[in-house]
C-alpha positions in Angstrom: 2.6 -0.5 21.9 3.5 3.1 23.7 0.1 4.4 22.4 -2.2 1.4 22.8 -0.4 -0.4 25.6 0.4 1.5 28.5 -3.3 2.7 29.8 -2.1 6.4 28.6 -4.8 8.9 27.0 -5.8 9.0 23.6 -8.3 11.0 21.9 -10.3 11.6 25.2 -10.0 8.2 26.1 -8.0 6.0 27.6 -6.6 2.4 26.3 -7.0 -0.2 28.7 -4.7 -2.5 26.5 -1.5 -4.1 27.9 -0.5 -6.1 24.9 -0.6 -6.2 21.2 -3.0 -9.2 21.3 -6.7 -9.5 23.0 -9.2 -11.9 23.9 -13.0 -10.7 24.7 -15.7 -12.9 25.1 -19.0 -12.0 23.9 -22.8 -12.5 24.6 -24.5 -15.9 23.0 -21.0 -17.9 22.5 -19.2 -15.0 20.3 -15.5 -14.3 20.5 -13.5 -11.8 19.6 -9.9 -12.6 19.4 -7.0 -9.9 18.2 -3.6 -11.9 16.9 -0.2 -10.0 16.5 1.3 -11.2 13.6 3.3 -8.6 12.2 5.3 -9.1 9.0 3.2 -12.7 8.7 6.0 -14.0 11.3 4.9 -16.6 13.4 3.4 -16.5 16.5 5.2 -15.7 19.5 5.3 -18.5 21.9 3.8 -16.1 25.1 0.9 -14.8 22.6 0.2 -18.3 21.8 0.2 -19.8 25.0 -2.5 -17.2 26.0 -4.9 -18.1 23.0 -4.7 -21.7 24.3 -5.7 -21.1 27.6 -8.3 -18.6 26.0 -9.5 -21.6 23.8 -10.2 -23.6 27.4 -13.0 -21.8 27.6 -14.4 -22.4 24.1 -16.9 -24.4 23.3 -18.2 -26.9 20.4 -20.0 -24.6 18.1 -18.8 -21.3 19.3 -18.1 -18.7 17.5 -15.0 -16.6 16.7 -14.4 -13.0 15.2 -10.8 -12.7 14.0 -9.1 -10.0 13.8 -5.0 -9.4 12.7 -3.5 -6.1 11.2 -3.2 -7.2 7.6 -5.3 -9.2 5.2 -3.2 -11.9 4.3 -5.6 -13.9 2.5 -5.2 -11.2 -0.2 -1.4 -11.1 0.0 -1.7 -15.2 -0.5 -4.2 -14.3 -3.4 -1.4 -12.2 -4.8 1.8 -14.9 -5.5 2.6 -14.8 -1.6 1.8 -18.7 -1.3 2.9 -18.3 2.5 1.3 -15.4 3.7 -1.9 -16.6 4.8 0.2 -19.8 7.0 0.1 -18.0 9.9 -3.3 -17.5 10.4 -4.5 -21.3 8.9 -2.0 -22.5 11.8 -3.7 -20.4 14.4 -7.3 -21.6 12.9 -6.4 -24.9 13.4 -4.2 -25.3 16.5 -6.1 -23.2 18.4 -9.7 -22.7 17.5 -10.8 -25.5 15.3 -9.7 -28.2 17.2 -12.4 -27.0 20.1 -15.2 -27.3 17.4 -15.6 -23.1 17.7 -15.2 -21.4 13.9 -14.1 -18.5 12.4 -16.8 -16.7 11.2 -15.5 -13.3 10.3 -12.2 -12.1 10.0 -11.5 -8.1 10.2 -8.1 -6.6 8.9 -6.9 -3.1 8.0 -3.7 -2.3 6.7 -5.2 -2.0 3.3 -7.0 1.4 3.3 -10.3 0.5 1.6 -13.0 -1.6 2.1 -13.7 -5.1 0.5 -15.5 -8.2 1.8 -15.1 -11.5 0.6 -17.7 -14.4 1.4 -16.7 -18.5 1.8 -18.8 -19.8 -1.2 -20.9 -22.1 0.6 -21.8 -18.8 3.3 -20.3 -20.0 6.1 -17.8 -16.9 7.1 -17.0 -13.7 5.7 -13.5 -11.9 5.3 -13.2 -8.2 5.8 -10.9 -5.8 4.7 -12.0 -2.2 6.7 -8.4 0.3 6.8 -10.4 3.3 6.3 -8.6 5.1 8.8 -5.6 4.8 7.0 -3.4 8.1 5.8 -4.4 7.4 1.4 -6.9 5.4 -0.2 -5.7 2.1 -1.1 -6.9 0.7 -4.5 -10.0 -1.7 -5.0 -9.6 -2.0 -8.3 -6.4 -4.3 -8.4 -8.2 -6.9 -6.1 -8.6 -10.9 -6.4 -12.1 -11.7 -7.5 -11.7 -15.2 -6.3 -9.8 -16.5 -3.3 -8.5 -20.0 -2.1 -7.0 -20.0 1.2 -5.2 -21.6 2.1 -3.5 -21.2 -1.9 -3.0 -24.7 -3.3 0.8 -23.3 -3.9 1.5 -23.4 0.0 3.5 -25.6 1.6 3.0 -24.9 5.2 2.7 -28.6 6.5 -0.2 -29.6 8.2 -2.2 -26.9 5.9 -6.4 -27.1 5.6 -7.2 -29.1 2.8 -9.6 -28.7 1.3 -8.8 -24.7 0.8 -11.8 -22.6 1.5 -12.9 -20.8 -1.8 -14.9 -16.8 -1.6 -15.8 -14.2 -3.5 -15.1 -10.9 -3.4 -18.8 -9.5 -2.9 -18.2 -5.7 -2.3 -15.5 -2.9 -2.5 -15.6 0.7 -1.7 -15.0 2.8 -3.9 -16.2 0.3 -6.3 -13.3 -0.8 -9.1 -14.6 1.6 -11.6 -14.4 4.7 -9.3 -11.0 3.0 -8.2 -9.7 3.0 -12.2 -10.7 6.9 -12.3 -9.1 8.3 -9.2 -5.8 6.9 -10.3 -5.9 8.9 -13.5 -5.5 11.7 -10.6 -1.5 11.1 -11.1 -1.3 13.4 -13.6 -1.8 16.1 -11.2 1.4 14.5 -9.2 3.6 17.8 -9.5 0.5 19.7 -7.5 0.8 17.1 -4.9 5.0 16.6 -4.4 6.2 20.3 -5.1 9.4 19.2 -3.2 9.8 15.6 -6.1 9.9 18.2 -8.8 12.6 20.3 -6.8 14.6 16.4 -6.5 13.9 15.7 -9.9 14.8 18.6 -11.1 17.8 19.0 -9.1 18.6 15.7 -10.8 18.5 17.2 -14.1 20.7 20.0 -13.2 23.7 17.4 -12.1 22.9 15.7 -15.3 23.4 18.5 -17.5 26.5 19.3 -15.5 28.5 15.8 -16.6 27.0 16.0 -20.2 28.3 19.5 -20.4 32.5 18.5 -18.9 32.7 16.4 -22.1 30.0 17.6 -24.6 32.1 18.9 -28.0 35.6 17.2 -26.6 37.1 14.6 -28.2 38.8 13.7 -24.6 36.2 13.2 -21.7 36.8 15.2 -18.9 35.5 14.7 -15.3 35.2 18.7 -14.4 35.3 21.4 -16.7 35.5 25.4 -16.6 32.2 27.1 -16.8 32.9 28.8 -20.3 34.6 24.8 -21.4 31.3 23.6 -20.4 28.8 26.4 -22.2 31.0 26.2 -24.9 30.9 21.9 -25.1 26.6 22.3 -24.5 26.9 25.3 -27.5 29.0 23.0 -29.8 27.9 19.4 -29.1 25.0 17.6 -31.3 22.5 15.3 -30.2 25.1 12.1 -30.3 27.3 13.7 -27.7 25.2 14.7 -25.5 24.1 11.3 -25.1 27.5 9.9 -25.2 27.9 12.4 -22.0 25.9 10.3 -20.0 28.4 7.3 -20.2 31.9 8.4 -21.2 32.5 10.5 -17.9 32.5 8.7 -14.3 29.9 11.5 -12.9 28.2 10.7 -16.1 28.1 7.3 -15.7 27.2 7.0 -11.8 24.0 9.4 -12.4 23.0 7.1 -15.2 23.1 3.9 -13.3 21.6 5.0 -10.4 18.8 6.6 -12.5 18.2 3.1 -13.9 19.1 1.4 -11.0 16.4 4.1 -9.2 13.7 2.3 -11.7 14.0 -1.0 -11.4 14.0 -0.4 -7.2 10.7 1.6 -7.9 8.5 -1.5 -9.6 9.4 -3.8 -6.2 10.0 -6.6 -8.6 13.4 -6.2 -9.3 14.3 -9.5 -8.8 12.6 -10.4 -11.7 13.3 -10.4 -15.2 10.0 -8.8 -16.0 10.9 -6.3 -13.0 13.8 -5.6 -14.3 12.2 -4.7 -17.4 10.3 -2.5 -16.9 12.1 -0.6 -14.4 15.0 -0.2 -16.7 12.4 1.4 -19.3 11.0 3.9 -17.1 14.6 4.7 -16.3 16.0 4.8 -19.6 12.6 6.8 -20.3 14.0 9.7 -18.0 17.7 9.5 -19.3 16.0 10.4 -22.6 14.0 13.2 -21.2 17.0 14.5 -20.0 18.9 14.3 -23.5 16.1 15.7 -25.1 15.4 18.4 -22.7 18.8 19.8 -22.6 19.4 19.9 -26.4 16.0 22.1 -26.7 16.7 24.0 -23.7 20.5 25.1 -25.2 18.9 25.7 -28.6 16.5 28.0 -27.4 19.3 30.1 -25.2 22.0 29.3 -27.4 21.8 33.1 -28.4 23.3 34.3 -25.5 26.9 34.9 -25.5 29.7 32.7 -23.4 29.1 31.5 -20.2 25.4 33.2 -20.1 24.5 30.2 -21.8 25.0 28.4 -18.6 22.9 31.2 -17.0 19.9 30.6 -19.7 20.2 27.1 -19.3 20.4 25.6 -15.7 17.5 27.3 -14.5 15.0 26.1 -17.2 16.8 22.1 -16.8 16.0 22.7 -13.2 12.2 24.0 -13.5 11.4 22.0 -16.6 13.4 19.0 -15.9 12.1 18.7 -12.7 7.8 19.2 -14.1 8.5 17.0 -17.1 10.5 14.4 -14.9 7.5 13.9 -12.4 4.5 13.8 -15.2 7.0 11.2 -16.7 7.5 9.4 -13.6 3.2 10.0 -13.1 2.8 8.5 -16.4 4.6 5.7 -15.4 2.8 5.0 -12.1 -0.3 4.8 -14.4 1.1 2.6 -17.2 2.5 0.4 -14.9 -0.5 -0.1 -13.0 -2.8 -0.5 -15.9 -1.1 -2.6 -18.2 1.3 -4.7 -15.3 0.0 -4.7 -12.2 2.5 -3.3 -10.3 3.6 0.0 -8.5 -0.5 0.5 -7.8 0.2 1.4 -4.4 2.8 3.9 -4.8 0.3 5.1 -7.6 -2.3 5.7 -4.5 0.0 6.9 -2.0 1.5 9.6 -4.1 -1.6 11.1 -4.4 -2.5 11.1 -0.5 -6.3 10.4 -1.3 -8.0 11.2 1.8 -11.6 10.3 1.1 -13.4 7.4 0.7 -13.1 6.5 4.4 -15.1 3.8 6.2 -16.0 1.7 9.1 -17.7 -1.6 10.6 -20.3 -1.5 13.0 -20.9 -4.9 14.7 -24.4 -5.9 16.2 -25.0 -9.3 18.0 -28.6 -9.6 18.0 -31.1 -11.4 21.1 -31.2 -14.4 18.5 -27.5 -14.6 18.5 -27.0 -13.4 14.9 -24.3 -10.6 14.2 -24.6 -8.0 11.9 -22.1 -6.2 10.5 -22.8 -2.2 9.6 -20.0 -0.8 6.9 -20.5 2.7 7.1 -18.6 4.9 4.5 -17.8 8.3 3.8 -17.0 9.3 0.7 -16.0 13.0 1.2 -14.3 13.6 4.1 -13.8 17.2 5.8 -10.9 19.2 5.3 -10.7 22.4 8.2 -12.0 21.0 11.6 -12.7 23.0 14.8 -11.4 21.8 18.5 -14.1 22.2 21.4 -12.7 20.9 24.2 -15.7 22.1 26.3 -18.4 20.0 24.1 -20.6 18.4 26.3 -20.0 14.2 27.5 -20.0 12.2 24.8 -20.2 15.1 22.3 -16.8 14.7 19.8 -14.1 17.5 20.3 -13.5 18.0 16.9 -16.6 19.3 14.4 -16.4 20.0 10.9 -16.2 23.7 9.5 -16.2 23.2 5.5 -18.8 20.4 5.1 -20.4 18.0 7.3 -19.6 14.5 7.9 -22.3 12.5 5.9 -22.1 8.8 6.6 -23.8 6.5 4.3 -24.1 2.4 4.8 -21.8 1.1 1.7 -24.2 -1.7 1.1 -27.2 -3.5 3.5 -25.9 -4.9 6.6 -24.5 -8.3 6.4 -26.1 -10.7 8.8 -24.0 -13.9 9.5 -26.0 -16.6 11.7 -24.1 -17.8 14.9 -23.5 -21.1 13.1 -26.2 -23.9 14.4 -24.9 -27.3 15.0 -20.8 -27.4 15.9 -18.3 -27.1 14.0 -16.2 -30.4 13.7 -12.7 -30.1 13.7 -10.9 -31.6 10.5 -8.1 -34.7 11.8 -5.4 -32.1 10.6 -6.6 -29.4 13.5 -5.2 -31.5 16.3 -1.7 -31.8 14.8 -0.1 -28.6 16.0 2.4 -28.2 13.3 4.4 -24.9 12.8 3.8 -23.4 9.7 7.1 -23.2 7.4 8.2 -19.1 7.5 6.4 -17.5 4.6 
């Protein structure tokens, strides 16, 4: 809203917005209509109140371009039976029931591109975030959508759903599965994780060490009581150091508890699961690190153990903690189906970008252009003095080299008028998803 909203500069230009929600009407009986519906919360009763008047001046037949900040039709594709109420409620309360359509809908918020066509041709969904910081994956997406799902139980709902197919995705799911293999380089792109991780590791050792090789746990320890405990202790009691201390025992659960927050399912059992082994996984690592770390130093004399040892846990811990933690992103992804956006956004992909260019032609057909880019420069160069209309920015390291992701997809204004179904005029609130 400060950026967008209040007429201020941006980029050279300046916004002529003054809310989060627009209404533009375009040649040969096309609309373009921008909702706010953040979160999938409902619609605001001063945002609605405008669309209504908007849809006054709609008529039978018309034509609608609908655009909202997230795709919620894949989010309802994805177990979120209520994501997509929002948007069916605006469909019907407010467009349908003039006779105008929907016949394109264009979101963002998922940083690819994908578009979906209705089955029987009559509208196409878009998903176009290329702007967005990382590449979001394609290759995790729906194949088939129903919309609204058949789980829903906003009242009032379209029935029959609308069923489409998910025509084309850039990258392209195979190019999708190979850049995420890219997490193995995860250390190269988080220096400060491994420092985390790693620092982590070091606290570990700490509480192992106060009771490693004691037969009474202690909280705290001298520094030679703790070498000399590491020195002494076998592999049993250095695991039994992650439990029978309090330090101990607090690092462990929040290292497990750390897992299960990290899959977003947690309230599952199967979320639970398999957050628990990836942190279990890393209590292990941290086991087995130390006990080869101390038998490799355990040559040096007193408390210079503690002097061979921390700084490997540290360095090592925190490398083999974060390709474990990579490995896991990976696994979980390819064998769950979950964490595949943190499995993206860790990497901070920054190509693969793309746009739509839209066309209404004389015959009042609209095309829509994606354009894509699938290597993006790196070092620009400002030129505030370029000429009018010439971009301030250029490329130094490669050029921009723009490329239509696939032919130009030409949806027909829509012939005869749409007829709104009986449950269109009911104006019922959607439940809260």
């Amino acid at each position: 809203m400060r950026v967008f909203c209040q007429r201020s500069n941006i980029g050279g230009w300046r916004t002529e917005q003054t809310r989060s929600y627009f209404a533009v009407k375009l040649p040969h009986r096309w609309w373009l209509l921008g909702i706010d519906i953040q979160f999938d919360s409902y619609i605001d009763d001063p945002q609605r109140r405008y669309f209504l008047d908007i849809a006054e001046q709609m008529q039978a037949g018309d034509a609608v371009i609908l655009c909202s900040a997230k795709p919620s039709w894949i989010s309802a594709a994805e177990g979120n039976a209520e994501a997509f109420a929002v948007l069916d409620y605006f469909e019907r309360t407010v467009i349908r029931r003039t006779g105008a359509q929907v016949r394109v809908s264009l979101a963002g918020d998922l940083h690819h591109y994908a578009r979906y066509g209705q089955i029987d041709g009559s509208a196409q969904k878009f998903t176009a975030g290329g702007g967005g910081a990382y590449l979001s994956a394609t290759h995790c997406l729906p194949q088939h959508l129903v919309v609204p799902p058949p789980a829903s139980r906003a009242p009032g709902k379209t029935d029959p759903p609308a069923h489409y197919q998910l025509e084309t995705s850039f990258p392209d799911a195979p190019t999708s599965r190979r850049l995420a293999a890219g997490i193995v380089r995860l250390p190269a792109f988080a220096p400060g994780l491994v420092g985390l991780l790693g620092g982590i590791h070091l606290l570990l050792a700490f509480a192992i060490g106060s009771t490693a090789g004691s037969a009474a746990p202690r909280a705290t320890g001298r520094l030679d009581a703790i070498a000399e405990g590491l020195r002494e202790a076998g592999i049993g009691a250095l695991f039994a150091g992650l439990v029978n201390n309090v330090p101990g025992l607090v690092l462990s659960l929040g290292v497990l508890g750390a897992g299960v927050a990290l899959t977003k399912t947690g309230r599952t059992a199967r979320g639970v699961g398999i957050g628990a082994a990836h942190g279990l996984a890393q209590l292990l690592l941290a086991v087995g690190l130390l006990a080869g770390v101390v038998a490799v130093v355990d040559p040096l004399p007193g408390t210079w153990l503690l002097a061979g040892v921390l700084p490997l846990v540290i360095v090592l811990g925190g490398l083999a903690a974060t390709e474990l933690l990579a490995g896991y992103l990976w696994l979980a992804d390819r064998l769950a189906g979950v964490n595949t956006n943190e499995l993206f956004a860790a990497q901070g992909i920054a190509d693969y970008k793309n746009l739509l260019r839209l066309h209404i032609g004389s015959d009042g057909s609209l095309t829509v252009y994606p354009v894509g880019v699938r290597t993006v420069p790196k070092r620009w160069r400002f030129s505030p003095d370029a000429a009018p209309g010439a971009p301030w920015f250029t490329p130094v390291d490669r050029p921009v080299e723009p490329f239509l992701i696939e032919p130009p997809i030409s949806i027909a204004h829509g012939g005869l008028p749409a007829v709104p179904p009986q449950h269109a005029l009911t104006g019922v609130e959607p439940t809260s998803p």
